[in-house]
C-alpha atoms as one frame of an Amber mdcrd trajectory, in Angstrom:
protein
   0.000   0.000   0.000   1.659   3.384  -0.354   2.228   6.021   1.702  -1.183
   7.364   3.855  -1.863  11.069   4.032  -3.738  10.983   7.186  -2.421   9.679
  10.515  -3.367   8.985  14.204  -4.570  13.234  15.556  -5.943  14.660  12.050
  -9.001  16.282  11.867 -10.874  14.692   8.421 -14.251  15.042   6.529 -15.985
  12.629   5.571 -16.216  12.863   1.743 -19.068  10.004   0.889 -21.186   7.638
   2.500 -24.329   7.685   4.911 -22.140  10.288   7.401 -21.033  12.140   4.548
 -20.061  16.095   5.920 -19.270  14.572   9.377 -16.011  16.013  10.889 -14.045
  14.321  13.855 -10.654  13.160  15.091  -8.892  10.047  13.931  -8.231   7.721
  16.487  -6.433   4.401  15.252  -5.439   3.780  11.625  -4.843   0.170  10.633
  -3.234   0.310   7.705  -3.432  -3.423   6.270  -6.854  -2.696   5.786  -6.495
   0.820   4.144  -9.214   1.718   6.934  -9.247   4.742  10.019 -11.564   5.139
  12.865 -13.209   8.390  13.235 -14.619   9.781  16.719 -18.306  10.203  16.564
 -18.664   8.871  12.356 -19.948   5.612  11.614 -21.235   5.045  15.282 -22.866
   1.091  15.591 -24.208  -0.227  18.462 -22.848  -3.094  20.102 -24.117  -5.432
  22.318 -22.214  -6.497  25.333 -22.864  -9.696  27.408 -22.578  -9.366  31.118
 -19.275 -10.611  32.357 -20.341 -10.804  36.532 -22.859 -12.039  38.396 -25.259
  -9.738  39.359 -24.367  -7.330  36.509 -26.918  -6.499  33.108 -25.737  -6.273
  29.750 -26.013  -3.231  27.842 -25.976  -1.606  24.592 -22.966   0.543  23.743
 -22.265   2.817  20.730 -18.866   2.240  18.597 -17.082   3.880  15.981 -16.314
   1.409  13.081 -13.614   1.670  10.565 -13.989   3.385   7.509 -12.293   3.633
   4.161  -9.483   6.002   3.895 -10.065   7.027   0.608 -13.690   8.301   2.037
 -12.047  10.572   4.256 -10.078  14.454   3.623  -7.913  15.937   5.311  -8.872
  18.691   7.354  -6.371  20.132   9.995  -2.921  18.236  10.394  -1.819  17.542
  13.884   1.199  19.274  15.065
C-alpha cells in the first residue's frame, strides 16, 4: 500500500457515504486494511454480554472503521 496522508490526531471530513459532511478526530489507523476510525462517524451499536454475576448487559455505541479514501484531510496535527 503506499504512503497514507492521514495519521493517528488529524481532523478529516468525511467525503461520501451515509455520514457524509461529518467532521471528527482520527483515532487508530490500521493500515493493512487501508481503513481509520473516526470519533463520533460511523457510530454502531454493540451489544455487550454481562461478564459478573449480578451485573446487566447493555448496549454501547462504537465507531467502526472506515475507508481512507472516504475521508479528507482537514487540519494536520502538530
Amino acid at each position: 500500500m503506499s504512503k497514507l496522508h492521514i495519521k493517528k490526531g488529524d481532523t478529516v471530513v468525511v467525503r461520501s457515504g451515509a455520514d457524509k459532511g461529518k467532521k471528527g478526530k482520527v483515532v487508530r489507523i490500521i493500515t493493512k486494511d487501508g481503513r481509520a476510525v473516526v470519533e463520533g462517524v460511523r457510530m454502531m451499536k454493540k451489544h455487550v454480554r454481562a461478564r459478573q454475576d449480578g451485573k446487566k448487559g447493555q448496549v454501547i455505541e462504537v465507531a467502526m472503521p472506515l475507508a481512507i479514501s472516504k475521508l479528507a484531510l482537514a487540519e494536520k496535527s502538530n
